[in-house]
N, C-alpha and C positions, 0 to 999 in steps of 0.2 A: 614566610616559608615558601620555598620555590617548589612546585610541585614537577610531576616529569611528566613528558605528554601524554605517557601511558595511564598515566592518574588520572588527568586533566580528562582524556576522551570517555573513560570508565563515571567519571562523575556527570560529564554535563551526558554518557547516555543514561546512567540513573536518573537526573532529575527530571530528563525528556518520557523517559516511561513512566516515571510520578506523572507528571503533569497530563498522560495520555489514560492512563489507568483510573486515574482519581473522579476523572466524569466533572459534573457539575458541582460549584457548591453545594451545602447543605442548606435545602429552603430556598436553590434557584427552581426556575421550572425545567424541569428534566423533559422530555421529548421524547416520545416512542417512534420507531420506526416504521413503517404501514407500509403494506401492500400497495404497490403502485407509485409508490415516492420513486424519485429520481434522484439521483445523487453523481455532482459533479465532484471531481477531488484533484489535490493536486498534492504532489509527495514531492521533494526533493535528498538528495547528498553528496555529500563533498567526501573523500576518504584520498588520505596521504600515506603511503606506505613505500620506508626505505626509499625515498626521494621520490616516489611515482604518483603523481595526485589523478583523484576519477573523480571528476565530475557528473552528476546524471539529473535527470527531471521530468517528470511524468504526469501526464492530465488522463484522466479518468471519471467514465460516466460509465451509468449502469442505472437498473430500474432492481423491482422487487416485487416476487409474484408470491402469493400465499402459499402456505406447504403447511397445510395446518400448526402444530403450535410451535411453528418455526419460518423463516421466510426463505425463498431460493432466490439467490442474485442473478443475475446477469451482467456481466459487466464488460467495457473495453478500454482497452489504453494503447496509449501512443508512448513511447517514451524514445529520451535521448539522452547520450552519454559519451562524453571525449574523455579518452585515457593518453595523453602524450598526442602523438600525430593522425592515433584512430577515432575514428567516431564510427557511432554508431547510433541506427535508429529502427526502433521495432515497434511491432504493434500485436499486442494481445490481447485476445478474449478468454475469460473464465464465469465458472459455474459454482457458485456457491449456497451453502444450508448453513444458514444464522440462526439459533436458538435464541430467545433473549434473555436475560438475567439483568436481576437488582430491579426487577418493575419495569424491565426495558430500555432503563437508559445505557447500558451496554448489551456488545453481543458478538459474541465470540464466532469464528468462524471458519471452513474448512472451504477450499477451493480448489478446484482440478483446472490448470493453465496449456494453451496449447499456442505458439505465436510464430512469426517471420521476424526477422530479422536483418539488416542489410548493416555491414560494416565497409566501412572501406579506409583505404593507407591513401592517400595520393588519387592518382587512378584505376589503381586496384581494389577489386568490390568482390564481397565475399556475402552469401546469403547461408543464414546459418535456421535453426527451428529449435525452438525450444520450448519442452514440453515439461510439466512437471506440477508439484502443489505447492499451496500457501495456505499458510495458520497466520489467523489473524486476530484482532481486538479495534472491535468502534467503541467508543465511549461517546453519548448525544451529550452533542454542551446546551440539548434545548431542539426545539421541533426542527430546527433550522440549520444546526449544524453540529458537527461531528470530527472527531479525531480520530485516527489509526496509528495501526503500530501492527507490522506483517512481516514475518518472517516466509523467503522465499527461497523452494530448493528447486533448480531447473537442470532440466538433461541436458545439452543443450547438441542438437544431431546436424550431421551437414558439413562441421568442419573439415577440413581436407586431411588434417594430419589426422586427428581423431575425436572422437565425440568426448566430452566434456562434461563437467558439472560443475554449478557455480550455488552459491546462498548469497542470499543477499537480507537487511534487515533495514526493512523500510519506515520513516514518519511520513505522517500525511494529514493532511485537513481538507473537510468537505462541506459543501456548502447543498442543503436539501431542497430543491421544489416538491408540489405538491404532495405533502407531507404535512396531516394537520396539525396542527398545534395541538398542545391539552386546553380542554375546557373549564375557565374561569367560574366557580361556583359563589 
């Protein structure tokens, strides 16, 4: 049975948010998040729309400062993204408050974005600023690492015609330093 793409993208993004939601198995070691860990990430997507494909891909580091029984991020990202003949490449920093749930191995999250942006056609260059939040979900697959799933809404200010707004709905995985493990009893 032939399915249609609109099926096909609806399924494989259900099974990516299973697989981001669901955390660790049952009976692996799950991994809490601590003050002071550091976390490297890297998100990518690909999206095809009415012939027009966007390519984008983003690395991201950030630490973690205590906020009593929740932690506050700091984070920053580089990202880049070719749509047809533009590209584009930006770099932002956001502030975030992760509560954690399920014993810590997830931890849901709220973040206020503020960044620069440089696009350019050819040799024409446009700097745009885009400011805005992202609601998120880490799931620890373990002391060490981690998967996301962020939904992002940006203003984005600068444009010549007019200012803008964009969502965007991010995967990502991350890799934790100093970050302890759970203790072996």
């Amino acid at each position: 049975m032939s399915r249609t793409p609109r099926a096909r993208r609806g399924a494989a993004l259900a099974l990516a948010a299973g697989l981001v939601l669901a955390g660790p198995a049952r009976g692996a070691s799950q991994g809490t998040l601590h003050a002071g860990a550091v976390e490297l990430g890297a998100a990518g997507a690909a999206t095809r729309v009415e012939g027009l494909t966007t390519g984008g891909a983003a690395l991201r580091c950030g630490s973690f400062l205590d906020c009593g029984r929740a932690l506050a991020g700091i984070e920053g990202e580089i990202a880049y993204t070719h749509v047809s003949g533009l590209d584009r490449l930006g770099v932002e920093a956001n502030v975030s408050w992760q509560p954690p749930m399920s014993g810590g191995a997830a931890y849901p999250y709220v973040a206020l974005a503020s960044g620069l942006r440089q696009e350019w056609l050819g040799s024409f260059r446009e700097v745009r600023y885009p400011l805005g939040v992202t609601l998120g979900w880490r799931s620890m697959l373990g002391a060490r690492a981690a998967t996301r799933i962020e939904y992002r809404f940006r203003r984005v200010l600068g444009d010549p015609v007019a200012d803008y707004s964009e969502q965007e709905l991010r995967f990502g995985v991350s890799v934790l330093f100093r970050n302890p493990a759970p203790r072996r009893d």
